[in-house]
TORDODREN-405961 format. One line per field, with one value per residue (C-alpha): residue number from 0; residue in three letters; x, y, z. Coordinates in steps of 0.25 Angstrom, whole numbers, plus 5000, padded with zeros to 4 digits. Layout:
nr: (NUM,...)
rest: (ALA,...)
u: (X,...)
v: (Y,...)
w: (Z,...)
***
This chain:
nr: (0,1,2,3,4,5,6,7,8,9,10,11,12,13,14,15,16,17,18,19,20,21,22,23,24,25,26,27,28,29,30,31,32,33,34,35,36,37,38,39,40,41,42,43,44,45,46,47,48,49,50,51,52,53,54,55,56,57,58,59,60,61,62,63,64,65,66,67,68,69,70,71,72,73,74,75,76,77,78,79,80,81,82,83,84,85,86,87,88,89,90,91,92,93,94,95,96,97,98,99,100,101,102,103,104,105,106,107,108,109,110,111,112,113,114,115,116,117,118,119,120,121,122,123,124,125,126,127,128,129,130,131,132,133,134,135,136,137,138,139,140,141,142,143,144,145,146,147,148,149,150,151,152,153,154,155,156,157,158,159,160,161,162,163,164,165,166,167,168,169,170,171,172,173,174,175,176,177,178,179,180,181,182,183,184,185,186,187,188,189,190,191,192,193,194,195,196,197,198,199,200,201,202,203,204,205,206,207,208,209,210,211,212,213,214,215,216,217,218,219,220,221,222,223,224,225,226,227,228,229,230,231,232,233,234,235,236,237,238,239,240,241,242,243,244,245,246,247,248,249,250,251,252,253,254,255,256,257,258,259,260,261,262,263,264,265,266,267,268,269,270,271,272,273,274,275,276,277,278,279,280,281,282,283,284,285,286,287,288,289,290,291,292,293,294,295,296,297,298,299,300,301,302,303,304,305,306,307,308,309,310,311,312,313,314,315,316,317,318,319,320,321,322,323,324,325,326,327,328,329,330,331,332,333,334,335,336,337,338,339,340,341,342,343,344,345,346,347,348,349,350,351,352,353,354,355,356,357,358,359,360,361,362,363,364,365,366,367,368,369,370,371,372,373,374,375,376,377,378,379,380,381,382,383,384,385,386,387,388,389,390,391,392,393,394,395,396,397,398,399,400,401,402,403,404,405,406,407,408,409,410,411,412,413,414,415,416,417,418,419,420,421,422,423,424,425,426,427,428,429,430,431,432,433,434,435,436,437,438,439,440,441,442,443,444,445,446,447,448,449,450,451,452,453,454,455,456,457,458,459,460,461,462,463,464,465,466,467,468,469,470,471,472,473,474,475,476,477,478,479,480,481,482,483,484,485,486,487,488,489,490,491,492,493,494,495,496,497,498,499,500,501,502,503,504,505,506,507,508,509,510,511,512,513,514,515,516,517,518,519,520,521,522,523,524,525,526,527,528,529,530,531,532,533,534,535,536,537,538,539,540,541,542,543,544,545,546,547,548,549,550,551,552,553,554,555,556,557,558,559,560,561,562,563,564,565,566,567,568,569,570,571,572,573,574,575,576,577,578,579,580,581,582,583,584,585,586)
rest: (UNK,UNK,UNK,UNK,UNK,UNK,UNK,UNK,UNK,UNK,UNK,UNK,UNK,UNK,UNK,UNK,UNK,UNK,UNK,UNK,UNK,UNK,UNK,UNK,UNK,UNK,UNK,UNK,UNK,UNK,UNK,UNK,UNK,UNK,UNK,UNK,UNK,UNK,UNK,UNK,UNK,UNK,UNK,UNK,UNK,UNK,UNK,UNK,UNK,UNK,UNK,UNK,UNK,UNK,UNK,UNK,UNK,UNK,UNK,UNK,UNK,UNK,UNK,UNK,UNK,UNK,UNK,UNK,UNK,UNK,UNK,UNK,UNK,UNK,UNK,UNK,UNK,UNK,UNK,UNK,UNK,UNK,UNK,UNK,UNK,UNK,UNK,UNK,UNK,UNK,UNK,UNK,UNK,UNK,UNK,UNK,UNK,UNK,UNK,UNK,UNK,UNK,UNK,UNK,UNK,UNK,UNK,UNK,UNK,UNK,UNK,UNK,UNK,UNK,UNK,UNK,UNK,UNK,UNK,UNK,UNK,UNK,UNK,UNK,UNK,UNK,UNK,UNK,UNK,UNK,UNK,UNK,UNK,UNK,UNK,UNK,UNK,UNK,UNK,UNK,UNK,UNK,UNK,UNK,UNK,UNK,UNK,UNK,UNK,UNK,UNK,UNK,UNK,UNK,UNK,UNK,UNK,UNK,UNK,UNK,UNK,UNK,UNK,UNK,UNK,UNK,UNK,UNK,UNK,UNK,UNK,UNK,UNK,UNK,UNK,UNK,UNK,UNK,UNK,UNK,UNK,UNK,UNK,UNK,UNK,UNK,UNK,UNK,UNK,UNK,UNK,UNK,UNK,UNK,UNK,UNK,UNK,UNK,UNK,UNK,UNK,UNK,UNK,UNK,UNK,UNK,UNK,UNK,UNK,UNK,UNK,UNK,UNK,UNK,UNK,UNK,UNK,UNK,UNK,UNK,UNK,UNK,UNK,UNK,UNK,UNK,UNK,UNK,UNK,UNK,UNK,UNK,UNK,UNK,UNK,UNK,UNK,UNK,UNK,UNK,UNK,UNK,UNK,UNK,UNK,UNK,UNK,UNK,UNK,UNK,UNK,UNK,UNK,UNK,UNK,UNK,UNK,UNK,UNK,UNK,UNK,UNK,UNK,UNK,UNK,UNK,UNK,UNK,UNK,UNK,UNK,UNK,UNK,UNK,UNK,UNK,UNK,UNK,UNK,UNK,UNK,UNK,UNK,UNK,UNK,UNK,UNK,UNK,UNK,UNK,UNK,UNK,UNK,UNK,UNK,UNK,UNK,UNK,UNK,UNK,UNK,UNK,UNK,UNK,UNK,UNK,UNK,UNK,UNK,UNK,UNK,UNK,UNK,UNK,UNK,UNK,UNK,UNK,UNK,UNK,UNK,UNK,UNK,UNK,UNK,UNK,UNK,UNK,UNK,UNK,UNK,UNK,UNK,UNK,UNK,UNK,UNK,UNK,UNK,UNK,UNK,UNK,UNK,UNK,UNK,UNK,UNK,UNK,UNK,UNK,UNK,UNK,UNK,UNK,UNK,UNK,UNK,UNK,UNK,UNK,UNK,UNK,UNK,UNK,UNK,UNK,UNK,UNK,UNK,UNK,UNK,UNK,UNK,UNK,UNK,UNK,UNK,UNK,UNK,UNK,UNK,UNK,UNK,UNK,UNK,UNK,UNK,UNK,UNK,UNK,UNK,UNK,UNK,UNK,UNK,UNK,UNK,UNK,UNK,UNK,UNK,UNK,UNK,UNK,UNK,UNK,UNK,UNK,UNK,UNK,UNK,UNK,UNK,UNK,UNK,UNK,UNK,UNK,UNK,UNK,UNK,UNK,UNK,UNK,UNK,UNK,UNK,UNK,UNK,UNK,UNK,UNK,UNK,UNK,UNK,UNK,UNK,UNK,UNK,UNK,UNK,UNK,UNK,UNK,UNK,UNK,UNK,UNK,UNK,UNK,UNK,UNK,UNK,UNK,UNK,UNK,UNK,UNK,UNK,UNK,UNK,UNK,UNK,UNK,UNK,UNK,UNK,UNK,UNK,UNK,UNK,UNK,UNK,UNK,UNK,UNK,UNK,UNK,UNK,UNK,UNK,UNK,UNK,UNK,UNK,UNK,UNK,UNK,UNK,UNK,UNK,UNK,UNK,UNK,UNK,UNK,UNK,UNK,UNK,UNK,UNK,UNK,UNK,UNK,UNK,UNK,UNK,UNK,UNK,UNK,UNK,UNK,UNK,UNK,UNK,UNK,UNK,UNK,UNK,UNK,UNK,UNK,UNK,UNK,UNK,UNK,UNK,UNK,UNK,UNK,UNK,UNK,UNK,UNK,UNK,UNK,UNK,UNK,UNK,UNK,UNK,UNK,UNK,UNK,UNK,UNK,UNK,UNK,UNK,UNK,UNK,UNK,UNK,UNK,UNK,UNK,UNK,UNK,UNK,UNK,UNK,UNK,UNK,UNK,UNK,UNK,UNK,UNK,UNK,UNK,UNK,UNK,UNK,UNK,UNK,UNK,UNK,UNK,UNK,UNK,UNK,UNK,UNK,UNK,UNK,UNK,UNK)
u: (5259,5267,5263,5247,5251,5256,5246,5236,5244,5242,5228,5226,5236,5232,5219,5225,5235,5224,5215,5229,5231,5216,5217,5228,5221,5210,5216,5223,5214,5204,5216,5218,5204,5203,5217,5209,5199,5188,5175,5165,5174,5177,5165,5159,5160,5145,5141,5140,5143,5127,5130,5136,5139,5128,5134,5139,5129,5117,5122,5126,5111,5106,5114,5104,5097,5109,5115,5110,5104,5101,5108,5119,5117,5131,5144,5144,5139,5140,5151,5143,5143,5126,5122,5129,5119,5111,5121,5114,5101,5107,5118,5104,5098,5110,5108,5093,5098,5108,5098,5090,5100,5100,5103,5120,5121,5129,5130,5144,5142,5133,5146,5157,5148,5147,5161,5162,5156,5163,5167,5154,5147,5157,5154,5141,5148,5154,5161,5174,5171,5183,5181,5183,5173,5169,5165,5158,5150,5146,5141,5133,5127,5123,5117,5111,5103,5099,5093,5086,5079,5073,5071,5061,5050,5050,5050,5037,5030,5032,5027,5014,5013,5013,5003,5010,5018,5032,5043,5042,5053,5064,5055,5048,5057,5066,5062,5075,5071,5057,5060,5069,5056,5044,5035,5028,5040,5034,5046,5058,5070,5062,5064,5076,5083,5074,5081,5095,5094,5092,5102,5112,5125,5117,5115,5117,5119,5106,5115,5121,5106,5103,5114,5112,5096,5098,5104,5091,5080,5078,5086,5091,5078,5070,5082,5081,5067,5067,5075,5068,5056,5062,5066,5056,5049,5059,5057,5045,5045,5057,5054,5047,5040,5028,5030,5020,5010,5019,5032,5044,5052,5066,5077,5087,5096,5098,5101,5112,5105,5091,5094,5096,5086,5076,5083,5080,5065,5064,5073,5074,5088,5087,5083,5097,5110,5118,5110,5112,5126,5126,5119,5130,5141,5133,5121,5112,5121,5117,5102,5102,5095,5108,5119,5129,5131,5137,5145,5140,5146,5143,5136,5128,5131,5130,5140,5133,5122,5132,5129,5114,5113,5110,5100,5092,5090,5086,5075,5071,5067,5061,5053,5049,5042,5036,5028,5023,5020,5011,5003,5003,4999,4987,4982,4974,4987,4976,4978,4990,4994,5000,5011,5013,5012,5019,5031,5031,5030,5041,5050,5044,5048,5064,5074,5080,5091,5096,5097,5106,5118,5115,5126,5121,5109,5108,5114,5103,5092,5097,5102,5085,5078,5086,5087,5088,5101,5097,5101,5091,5090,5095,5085,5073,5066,5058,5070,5074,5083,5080,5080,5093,5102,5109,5102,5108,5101,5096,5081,5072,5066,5052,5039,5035,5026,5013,5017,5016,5000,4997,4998,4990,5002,4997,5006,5003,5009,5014,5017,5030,5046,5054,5051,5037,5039,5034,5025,5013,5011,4999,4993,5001,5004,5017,5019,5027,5029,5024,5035,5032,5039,5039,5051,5062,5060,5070,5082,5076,5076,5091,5097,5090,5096,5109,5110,5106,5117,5126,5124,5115,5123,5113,5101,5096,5082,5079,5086,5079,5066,5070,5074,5061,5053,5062,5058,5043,5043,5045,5036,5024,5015,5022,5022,5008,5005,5012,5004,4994,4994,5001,5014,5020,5015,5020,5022,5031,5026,5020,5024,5035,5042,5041,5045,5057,5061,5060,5067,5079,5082,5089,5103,5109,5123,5121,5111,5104,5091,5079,5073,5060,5061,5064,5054,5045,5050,5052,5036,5033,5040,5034,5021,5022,5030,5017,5006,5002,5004,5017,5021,5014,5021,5035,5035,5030,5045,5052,5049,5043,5048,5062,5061,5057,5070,5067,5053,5059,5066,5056,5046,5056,5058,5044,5041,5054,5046,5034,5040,5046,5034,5026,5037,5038,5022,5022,5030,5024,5010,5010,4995,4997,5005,4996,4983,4975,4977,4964,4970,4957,4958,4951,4943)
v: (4858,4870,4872,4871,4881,4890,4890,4892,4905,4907,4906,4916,4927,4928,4935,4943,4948,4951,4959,4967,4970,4973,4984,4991,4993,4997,5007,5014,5015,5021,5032,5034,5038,5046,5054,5056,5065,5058,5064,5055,5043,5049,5059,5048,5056,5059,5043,5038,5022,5016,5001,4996,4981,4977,4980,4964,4968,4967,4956,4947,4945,4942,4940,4937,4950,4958,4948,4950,4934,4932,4945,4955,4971,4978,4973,4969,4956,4955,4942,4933,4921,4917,4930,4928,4919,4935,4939,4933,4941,4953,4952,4951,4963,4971,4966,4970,4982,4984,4982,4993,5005,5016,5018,5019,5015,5001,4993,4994,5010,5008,5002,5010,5021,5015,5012,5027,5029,5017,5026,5030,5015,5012,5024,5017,5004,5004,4989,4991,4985,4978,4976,4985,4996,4990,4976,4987,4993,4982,4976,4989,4990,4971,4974,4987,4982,4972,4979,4990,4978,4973,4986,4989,4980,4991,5001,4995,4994,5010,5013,5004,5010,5025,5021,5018,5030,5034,5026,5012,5002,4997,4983,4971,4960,4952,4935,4933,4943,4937,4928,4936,4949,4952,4964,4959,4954,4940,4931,4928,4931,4948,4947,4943,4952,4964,4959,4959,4973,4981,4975,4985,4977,4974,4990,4995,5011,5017,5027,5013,5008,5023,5022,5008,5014,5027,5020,5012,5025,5035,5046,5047,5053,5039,5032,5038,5038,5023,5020,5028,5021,5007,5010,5016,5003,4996,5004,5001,4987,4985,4997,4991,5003,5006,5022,5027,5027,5034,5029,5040,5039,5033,5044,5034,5047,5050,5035,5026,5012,5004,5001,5015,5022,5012,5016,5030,5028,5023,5032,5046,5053,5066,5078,5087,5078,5089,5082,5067,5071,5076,5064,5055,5062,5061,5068,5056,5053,5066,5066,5052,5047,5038,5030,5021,5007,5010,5000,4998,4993,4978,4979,4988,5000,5014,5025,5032,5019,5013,5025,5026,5011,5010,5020,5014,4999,5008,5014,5002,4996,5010,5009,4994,4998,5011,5003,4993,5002,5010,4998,4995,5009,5008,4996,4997,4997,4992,4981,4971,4979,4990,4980,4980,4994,5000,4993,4997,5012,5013,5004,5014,5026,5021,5029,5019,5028,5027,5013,5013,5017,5003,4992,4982,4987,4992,4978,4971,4978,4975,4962,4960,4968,4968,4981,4990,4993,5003,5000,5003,4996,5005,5000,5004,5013,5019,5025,5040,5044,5031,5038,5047,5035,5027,5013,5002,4991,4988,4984,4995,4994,4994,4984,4976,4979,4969,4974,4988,4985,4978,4993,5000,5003,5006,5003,5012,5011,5023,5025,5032,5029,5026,5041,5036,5028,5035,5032,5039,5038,5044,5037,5026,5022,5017,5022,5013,5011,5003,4990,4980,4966,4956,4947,4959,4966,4962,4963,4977,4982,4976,4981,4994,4994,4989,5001,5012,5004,5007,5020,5028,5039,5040,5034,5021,5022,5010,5002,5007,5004,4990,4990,4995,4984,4975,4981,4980,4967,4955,4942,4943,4948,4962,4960,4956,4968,4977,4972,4973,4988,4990,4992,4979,4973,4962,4952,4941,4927,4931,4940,4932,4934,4948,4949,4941,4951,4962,4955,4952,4966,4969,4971,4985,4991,5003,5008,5019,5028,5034,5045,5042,5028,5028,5039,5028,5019,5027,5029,5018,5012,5022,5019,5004,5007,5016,5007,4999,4987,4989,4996,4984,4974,4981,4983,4967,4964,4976,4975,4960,4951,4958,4959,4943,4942,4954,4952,4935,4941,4950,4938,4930,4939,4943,4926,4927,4937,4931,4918,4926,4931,4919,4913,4925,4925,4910,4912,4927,4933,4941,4945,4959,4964,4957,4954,4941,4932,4922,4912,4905,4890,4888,4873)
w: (4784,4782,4769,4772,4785,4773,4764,4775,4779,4763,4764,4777,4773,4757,4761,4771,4761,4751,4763,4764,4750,4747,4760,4755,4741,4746,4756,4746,4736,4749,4750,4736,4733,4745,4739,4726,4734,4726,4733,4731,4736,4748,4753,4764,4774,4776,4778,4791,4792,4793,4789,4802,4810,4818,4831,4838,4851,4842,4830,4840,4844,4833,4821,4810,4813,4807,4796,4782,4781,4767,4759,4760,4757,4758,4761,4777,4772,4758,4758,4768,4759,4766,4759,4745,4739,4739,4728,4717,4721,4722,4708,4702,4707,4704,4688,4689,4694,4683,4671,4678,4678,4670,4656,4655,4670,4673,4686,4686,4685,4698,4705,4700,4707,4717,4720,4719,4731,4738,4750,4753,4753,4761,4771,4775,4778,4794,4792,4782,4767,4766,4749,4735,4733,4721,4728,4735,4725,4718,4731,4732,4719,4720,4734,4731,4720,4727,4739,4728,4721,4734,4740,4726,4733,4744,4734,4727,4740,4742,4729,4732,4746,4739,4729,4716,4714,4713,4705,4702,4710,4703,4697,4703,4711,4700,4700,4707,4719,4719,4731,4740,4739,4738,4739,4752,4760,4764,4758,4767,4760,4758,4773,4773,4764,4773,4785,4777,4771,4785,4791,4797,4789,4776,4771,4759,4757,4752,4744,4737,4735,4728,4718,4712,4711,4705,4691,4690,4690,4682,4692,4707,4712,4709,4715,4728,4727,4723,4734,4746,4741,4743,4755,4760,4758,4765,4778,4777,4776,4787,4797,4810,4813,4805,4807,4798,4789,4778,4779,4777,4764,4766,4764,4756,4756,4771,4775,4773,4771,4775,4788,4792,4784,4793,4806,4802,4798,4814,4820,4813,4814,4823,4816,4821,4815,4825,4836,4830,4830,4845,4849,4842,4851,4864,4866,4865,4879,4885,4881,4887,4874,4871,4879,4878,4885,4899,4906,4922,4933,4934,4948,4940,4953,4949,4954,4964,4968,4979,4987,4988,4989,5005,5004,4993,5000,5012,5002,4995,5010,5015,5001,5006,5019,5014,5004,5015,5022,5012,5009,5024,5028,5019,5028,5041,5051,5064,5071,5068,5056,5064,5067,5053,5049,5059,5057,5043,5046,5054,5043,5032,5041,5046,5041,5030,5027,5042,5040,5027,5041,5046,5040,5032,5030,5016,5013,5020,5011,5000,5002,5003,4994,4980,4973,4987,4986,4978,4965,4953,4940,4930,4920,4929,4921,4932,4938,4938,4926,4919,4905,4908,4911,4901,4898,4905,4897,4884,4887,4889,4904,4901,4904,4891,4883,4891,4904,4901,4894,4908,4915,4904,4893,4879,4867,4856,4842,4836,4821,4821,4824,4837,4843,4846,4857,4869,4883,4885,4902,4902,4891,4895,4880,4874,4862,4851,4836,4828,4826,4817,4818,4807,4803,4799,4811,4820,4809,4806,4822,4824,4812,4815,4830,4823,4817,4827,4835,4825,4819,4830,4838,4848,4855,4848,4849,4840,4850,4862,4853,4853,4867,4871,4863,4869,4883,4879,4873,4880,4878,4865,4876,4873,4860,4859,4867,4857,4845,4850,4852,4838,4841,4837,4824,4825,4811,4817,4820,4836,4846,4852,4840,4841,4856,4855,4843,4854,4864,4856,4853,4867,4861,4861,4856,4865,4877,4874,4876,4869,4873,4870,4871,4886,4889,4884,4893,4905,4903,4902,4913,4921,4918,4920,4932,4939,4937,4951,4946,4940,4955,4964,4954,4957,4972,4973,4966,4973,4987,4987,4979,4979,4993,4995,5006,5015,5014,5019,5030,5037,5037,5043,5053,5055,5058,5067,5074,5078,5081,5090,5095,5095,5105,5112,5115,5118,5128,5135,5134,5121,5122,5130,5115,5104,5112,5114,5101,5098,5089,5083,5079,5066,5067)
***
């Protein structure tokens, strides 16, 4: 017993020992090189992280959507032993790739290069690398060509699309690659792999993909146009938003991987980097354009609202009668109805704000019409300052998508990026772009939002996007709606499909708000909010239905009353007040 306790402890602590030892090595051989002064080692300092965890508030949702399924790119999930059985595809493209360098160059050269610059690949990575630089590199060099011999199909189609001309890609897609891609994207596993190489933790350095091309053309500039041209069809097979005719050529050079080279197609960086670095240390807060999550009280009660409680259920019962008695003040008020009119007048004309003095008379109001004591929904977009306060919930406030046709709202599609979402009140038009949804869709938009989590430093406009298509979208009516005024096309199985994609995007690492985009919104709802119906609809649930137990208790009382009455007259002559009554029998 003792000894299988012993060699159990053996089997624990022999790792643990070896993860020691392995550290130290590697820690002082960081030190040493950073002693030697070695330049090209060491100068990292102008890469920002960009290959980041997908933060636990979005990946606990759904996993799937931001875990590589059938193969690994990079190291974050290069050892999950699902995704091995990849290897073999991709140790064959690293041969092809190795027949087709240059005169005089070796494979082996591509990752002794490659180790040089250990430091900076590692730059790009936010999770620690806990292995050699040369498992690194090599890992580099197997995925890299990899990702170049697919991303060729991309490259072919550009060429197509610009008529023919320019460099030929790199060759037609090997026997062995034949059932993972094709040209037209229709087979499953092409899709897959899509979905796989946009994920936020799957990236590999753009830099890394421009090295292991360079060696197999005939100089750096057809490299780097080689590669912007692969791209460039890439972003055009994954980008959601079909922005325009002619789509802009991928800068390979200003961005760090795919994913980000796609976030900045949608949403272009801001012109002054002076006011982008402003912005990261708070003037996004000051503009209002970007906020934080702030904790609120749990009863949800403001500072200052405990005060000005009493006189708002005053008001809300005030605003009661005034409205009665504007529609009964239109009727002819002769004959019985003056008994009715005249009471509401004089409770129109009381002094409500005197009565606030009286105990328990706030209390009684509101304990009968819900919301009179004065407390507004934050979310209410109707309400004063609504764009100057902070969000306090992740859904955009806004009718969906049918209910905003029903009061004469026209959707119109727009061929540009995010900044073209506006509301035209006089027109009443809502302007949107263009969003396509087929089967990558949603892993694009998540990895997307992942990443503006993750990276942006100041409003997250492509997660207020989603916020506001979640807001719009509801049931496949308001889908239906958007296709068919172009602004969805929609390439999934029905439209059901498509609003539970909408509707699952609700999750959020940060509140926050865009300029424009709540504009929009604020318009919107101001619109929807002005039209009769809209106004009849809401005073029904305001000072009706909300109001079902004051509205019981006055009729009991008022039955009271004439029971009363009825027993009063039974007894004495009522006729010298209300007259001779003629009751007729029908026979």
């Amino acid at each position: 017993m003792a000894a299988s306790d012993h060699q159990a402890a053996g089997r624990h602590a022999a790792p643990l020992a070896f993860d020691e030892v392995r550290w130290v090595v590697q820690i002082r051989r960081s030190l040493q090189e950073d002693a030697a002064g070695d330049d090209d080692d060491d100068d990292d300092d102008g890469i920002p992280v960009s290959v980041f965890n997908v933060p636990k508030q979005l990946h606990v949702h759904k996993p799937e959507a931001y875990t590589p399924q059938l193969i690994a790119l990079g190291p974050y999930h290069h050892w999950r032993p699902e995704l091995y059985e990849m290897e073999r595809y991709k140790l064959a493209a690293a041969r092809r790739a190795q027949r087709r360098l240059r005169a005089g160059v070796k494979l082996d050269g591509l990752v002794e290069h490659l180790a040089r610059l250990e430091r900076k690949v590692r730059a790009y990575y936010h999770r620690y690398l806990d292995f050699s630089g040369e498992t690194l590199s090599w890992m580099m060099v197997v995925d890299g060509a990899f990702l170049l011999e697919f991303l060729q199909i991309y490259a072919a189609v550009a060429v197509a699309g610009e008529g023919g001309g320019g460099s030929r890609p790199l060759r037609r897609v090997s026997s062995r690659m034949a059932h993972l891609v094709d040209f037209a994207g229709r087979k499953a596993a092409h899709n897959l792999i899509l979905r796989d190489m946009i994920m936020l933790e799957n990236q590999v350095p753009l830099c890394v993909l421009l090295k292991i091309l360079d060696p197999q053309c005939e100089s750096a500039d057809d490299a780097g146009e080689l590669l912007a041209r692969m791209v460039t069809g890439l972003m055009k097979e994954l980008c959601p938003f079909k922005m325009m005719d002619s789509f802009p050529a991928a800068n390979v050079g200003k961005h760090a991987h795919l994913l980000e080279l796609l976030y900045y197609l949608l949403v272009p960086k801001p012109a002054d980097d002076a006011a982008a670095e402003a912005g990261a240390h708070g003037s996004f807060h000051d503009r209002g354009e970007g906020y934080d999550i702030e904790e609120q009280p749990a009863d949800g009660s403001g500072g200052g609202a405990e005060e000005q409680q009493p006189a708002a259920g005053s008001h809300h019962v005030k605003q009661l009668f005034v409205a009665v008695w504007g529609i009964v003040s239109r009727l002819k008020t002769a004959g019985p109805m003056k008994h009715v009119a005249k009471p509401m007048e004089v409770a129109a004309k009381a002094p409500w704000k005197m009565l606030n003095v009286v105990p328990g008379f706030s209390t009684t109001v509101a304990s009968f019409m819900p919301g009179a004591d004065g407390s507004a929904n934050p979310g209410d977009p109707t309400a004063a300052g609504y764009l100057a306060r902070p969000p306090l919930m992740e859904q955009i406030v806004v009718p969906s998508a049918s209910e905003l046709a029903n009061v004469g709202v026209r959707f119109s599609p727009t061929a540009g990026d995010l900044s073209t979402i506006a509301f035209d009140a006089k027109t009443a038009t809502f302007h949107l772009p263009v969003v396509t949804l087929d089967a990558n869709t949603e892993v694009v938009l998540r990895n997307l939002v992942a990443y503006e989590a993750a990276a942006a430093s100041g409003p997250l406009v492509l997660a207020r996007y989603t916020e506001l298509m979640n807001g719009i979208v509801d049931t496949d009516e308001d889908v239906a709606v958007l296709r068919r005024r172009g602004v969805v096309v929609n390439r999934m199985k029905n439209d059901g499909e498509a609003a539970k994609l909408w509707n699952g995007m609700t999750r959020s690492v940060r509140l926050t708000k865009v300029a424009f985009v709540d504009a929009a919104v604020d318009e919107a709802n101001r619109y929807h909010g002005g039209r009769w119906r809209v106004k009849t609809k809401r005073f029904m649930r305001k000072y009706v239905f909300s109001s079902w137990q004051l509205l019981t208790f006055a009729a009991a009382i008022v039955m009271l009353l004439l029971t009363m009455l009825e027993a009063f007259c039974s007894v004495y002559t009522c006729s010298r007040w209300f007259g001779d009554i003629t009751i007729i029998n029908a026979e």
